[in-house]
N, C-alpha and C positions, 0 to 999 in steps of 0.2 A: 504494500500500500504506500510505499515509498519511495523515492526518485531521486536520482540526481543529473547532472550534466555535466562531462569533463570540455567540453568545447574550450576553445581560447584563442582571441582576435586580438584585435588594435584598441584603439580609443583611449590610452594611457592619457591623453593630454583633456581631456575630458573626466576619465578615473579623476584623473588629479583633482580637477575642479570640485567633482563633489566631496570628495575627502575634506578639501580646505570648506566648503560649504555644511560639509556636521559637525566642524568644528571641534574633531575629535584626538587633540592633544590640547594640554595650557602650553603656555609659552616655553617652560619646560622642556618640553618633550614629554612629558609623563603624561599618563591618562587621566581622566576627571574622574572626582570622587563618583561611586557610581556607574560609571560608562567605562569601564575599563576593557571593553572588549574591541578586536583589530576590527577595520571594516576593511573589508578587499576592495584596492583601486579598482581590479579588472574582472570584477563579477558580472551576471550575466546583464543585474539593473544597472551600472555603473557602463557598460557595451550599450544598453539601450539607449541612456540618454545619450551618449556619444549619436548615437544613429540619429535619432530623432530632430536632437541639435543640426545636427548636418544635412537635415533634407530643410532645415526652416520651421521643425512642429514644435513653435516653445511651448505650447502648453501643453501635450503631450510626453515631452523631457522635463516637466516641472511635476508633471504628477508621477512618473517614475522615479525622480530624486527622492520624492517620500520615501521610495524603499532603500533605491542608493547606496542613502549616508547612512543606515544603518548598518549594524554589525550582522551575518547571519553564520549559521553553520556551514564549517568546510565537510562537507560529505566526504571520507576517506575512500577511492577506489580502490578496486582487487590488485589492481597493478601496479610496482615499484611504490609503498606505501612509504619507505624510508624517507624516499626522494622530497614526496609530494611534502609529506609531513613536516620534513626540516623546512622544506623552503616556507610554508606558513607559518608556523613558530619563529623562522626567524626575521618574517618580513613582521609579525606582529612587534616582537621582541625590539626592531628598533625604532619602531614608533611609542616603545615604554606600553604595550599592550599587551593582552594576553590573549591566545587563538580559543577558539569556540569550533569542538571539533566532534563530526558524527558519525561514529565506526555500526559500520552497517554490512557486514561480508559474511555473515555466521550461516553455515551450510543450511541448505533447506533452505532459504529464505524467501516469503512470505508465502507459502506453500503453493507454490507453482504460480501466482498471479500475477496482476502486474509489473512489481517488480522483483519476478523470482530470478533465481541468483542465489550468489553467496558462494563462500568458497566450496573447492572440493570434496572435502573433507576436514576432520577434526587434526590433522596432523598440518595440511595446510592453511587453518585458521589460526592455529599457532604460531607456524611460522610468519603470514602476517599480519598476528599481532606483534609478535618480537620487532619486525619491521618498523611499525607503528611506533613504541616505544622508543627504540632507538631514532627515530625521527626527533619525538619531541627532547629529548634531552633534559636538561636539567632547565629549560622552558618553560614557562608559564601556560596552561594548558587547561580549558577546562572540557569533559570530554563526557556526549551524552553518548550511552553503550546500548546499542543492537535495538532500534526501535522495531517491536511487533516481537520479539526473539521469546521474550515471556508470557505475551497475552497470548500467541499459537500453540502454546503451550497447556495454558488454561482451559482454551475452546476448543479445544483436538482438533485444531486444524493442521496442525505439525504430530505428525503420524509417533503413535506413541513409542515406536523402535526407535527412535530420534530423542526422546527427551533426557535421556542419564545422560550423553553425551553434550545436550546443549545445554542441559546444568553446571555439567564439568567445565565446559568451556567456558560460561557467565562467569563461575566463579573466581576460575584461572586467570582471564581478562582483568577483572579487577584487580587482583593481587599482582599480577604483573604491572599493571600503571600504576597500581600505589607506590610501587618501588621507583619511580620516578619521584626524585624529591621536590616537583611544584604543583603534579598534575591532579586535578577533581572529578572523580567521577561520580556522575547519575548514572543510576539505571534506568532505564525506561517500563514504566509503571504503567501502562494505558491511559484512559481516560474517562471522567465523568460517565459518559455519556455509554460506556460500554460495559464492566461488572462495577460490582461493588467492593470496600475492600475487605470483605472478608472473605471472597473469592483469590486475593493477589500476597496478603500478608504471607502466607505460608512459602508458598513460590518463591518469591522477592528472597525468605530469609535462605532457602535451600539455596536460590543462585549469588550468594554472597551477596548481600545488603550490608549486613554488618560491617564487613572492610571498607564498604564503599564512602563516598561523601555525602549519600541521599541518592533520592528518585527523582525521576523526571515525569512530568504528566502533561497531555492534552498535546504529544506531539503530533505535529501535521494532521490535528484536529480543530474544532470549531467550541468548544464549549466555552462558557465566557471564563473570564478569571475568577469570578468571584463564585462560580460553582467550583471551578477547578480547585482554588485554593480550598473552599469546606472538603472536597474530596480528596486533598490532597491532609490534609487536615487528621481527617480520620483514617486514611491509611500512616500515615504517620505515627498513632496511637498505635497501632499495631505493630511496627515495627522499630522498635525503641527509638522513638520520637525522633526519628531521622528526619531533616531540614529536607527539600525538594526546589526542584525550581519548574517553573510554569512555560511552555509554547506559546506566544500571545501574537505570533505570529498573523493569524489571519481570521483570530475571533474577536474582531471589533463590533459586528454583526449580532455571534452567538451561533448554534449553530442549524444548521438549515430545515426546515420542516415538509416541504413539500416535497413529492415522491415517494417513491419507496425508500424505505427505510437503509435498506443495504446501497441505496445509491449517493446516501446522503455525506458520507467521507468522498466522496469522487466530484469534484471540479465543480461542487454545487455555485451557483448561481449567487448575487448579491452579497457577497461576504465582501468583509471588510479587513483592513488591518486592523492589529491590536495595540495594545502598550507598548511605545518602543522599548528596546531594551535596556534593562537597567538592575544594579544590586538593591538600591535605595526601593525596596518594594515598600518599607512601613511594618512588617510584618516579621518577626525574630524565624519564623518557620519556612518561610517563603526565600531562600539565598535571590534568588533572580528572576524578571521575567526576558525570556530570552525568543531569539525567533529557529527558531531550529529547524524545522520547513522555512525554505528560503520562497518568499512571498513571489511567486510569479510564474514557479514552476508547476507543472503538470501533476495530477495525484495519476494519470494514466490514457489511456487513448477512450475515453467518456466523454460523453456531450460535448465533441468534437476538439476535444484538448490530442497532441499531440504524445509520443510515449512517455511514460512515468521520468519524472524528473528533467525533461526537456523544457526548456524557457518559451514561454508563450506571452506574448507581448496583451495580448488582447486580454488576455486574464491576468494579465500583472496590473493592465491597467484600468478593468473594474474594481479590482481591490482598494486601487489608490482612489477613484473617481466615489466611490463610497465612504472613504474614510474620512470621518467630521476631522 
């Protein structure tokens, strides 16, 4: 149910622009209380408005800025993960930032759908995680782990010859980044809008919670923050009151009603952005709201969206043209 895009163009002199327009270092060079996370010059929104700018559509390039200057997840791919990894760590690292990064390769993956994938097997899931880790170094990193990896678990959609293995491996994952001395990881904990957590608390603690820095919830979903956070809330209570951080990514809306139910994660219609990112949530439970679905990209080839994780302009730019 999740995507990414490795694609990579021009537009650095554009990049640039919005970077200096989020205004996201002090004069320092250090990050702002808060906003401590890299935003990529040469992402897919930061290529767009280069485009857009360049055919003349300023108001087109002013509503894709919205997304831009903020910071999103670097989707880690299956191939040369050392490489990709160092070079985001250290392009964040000298802007005094720290990367935001979402390891999504865990075999089986998302049980054959959209964006099924994932590594080989459990021997080379390891090898690139090892990859992974050594990329980010002794870096500042905060790193949301295997989104859907434990909810397919919960729903038997991940076939139950598969699940000791993907326990093994959750657990391994985090033990293995925590031995990196700056890195944070969430697991990914589902969402509101899908169980409850007396369905996830157990799961969560078998695939290593405890090691970890907390749960992530409501990724590359719609639920608002303020359900997300109660649910995140009481999954919390269950699992010795681990902190979380929220996807607020593209639930400015909330989340979609009309159609069928099962269609309502896929490229729904009207949705908005959410809170941009930030630590300063107000709330001691709540670390961050972050955007981890990168606002613009495809949930999958649905109501005429392109494959999973491919940048579609036309739905980057309902999101923005919604957002108060």
């Amino acid at each position: 149910m999740h995507g990414r895009h490795n694609g990579r163009s021009g537009a650095v002199a554009m990049a640039g622009a919005v970077l200096l327009l989020a205004g996201c270092t002090s004069s320092s060079g250090r990050a702002e209380a808060g906003d401590p996370y890299w935003v990529n010059p040469d992402g897919n929104a930061a290529r767009q408005v280069a485009a857009y700018t360049e055919d003349g559509d300023g108001e087109s390039a002013g509503l894709i800025e919205k997304i831009a200057r903020q910071p999103v997840g670097e989707w880690i791919g299956p191939d040369h993960p050392e490489a990709e990894v160092k070079g985001v760590t250290e392009a964040a690292e000298k802007t005094g930032r720290e990367a935001l990064l979402v390891l999504y390769n865990i075999p089986h993956r998302d049980c054959g759908q959209f964006s099924r994938g994932g590594a080989a097997d459990g021997r080379a899931y390891r090898a690139w995680l090892e990859g992974v880790a050594r990329g980010i170094g002794d870096r500042r990193a905060t790193v949301v782990l295997e989104p859907d990896a434990l909810l397919h678990m919960v729903d038997g959609c991940t076939p139950q010859e598969f699940h000791e293995e993907r326990y093994d491996l959750l657990k391994g994952a985090v033990e293995r980044l925590k031995r990196q001395p700056d890195t944070r990881v969430y697991m990914d904990a589902g969402n509101a809008g899908w169980r409850t957590p007396d369905a996830l608390h157990q799961p969560l603690r078998r695939a290593g919670i405890e090691a970890a820095d907390g749960f992530a919830v409501n990724v590359s979903n719609f639920q608002t923050t303020a359900v997300s956070t109660d649910f995140g809330k009481r999954l919390s209570a269950r699992v010795g009151d681990k902190p979380f951080v929220i996807d607020t990514s593209r639930n400015g809306n909330g989340p979609y009603s009309g159609g069928a139910p099962e269609e309502s994660w896929c490229n729904p219609p009207g949705r908005a952005l959410g809170e941009p990112p930030t630590t300063d949530t107000g709330d001691a439970l709540v670390d961050a709201y972050l955007w981890i679905k990168r606002p613009g990209e495809s949930d999958g080839d649905c109501r005429g969206g392109p494959k999973a994780g491919a940048w579609w302009p036309q739905y980057a730019l309902g999101l923005a043209r919604a957002t108060k």
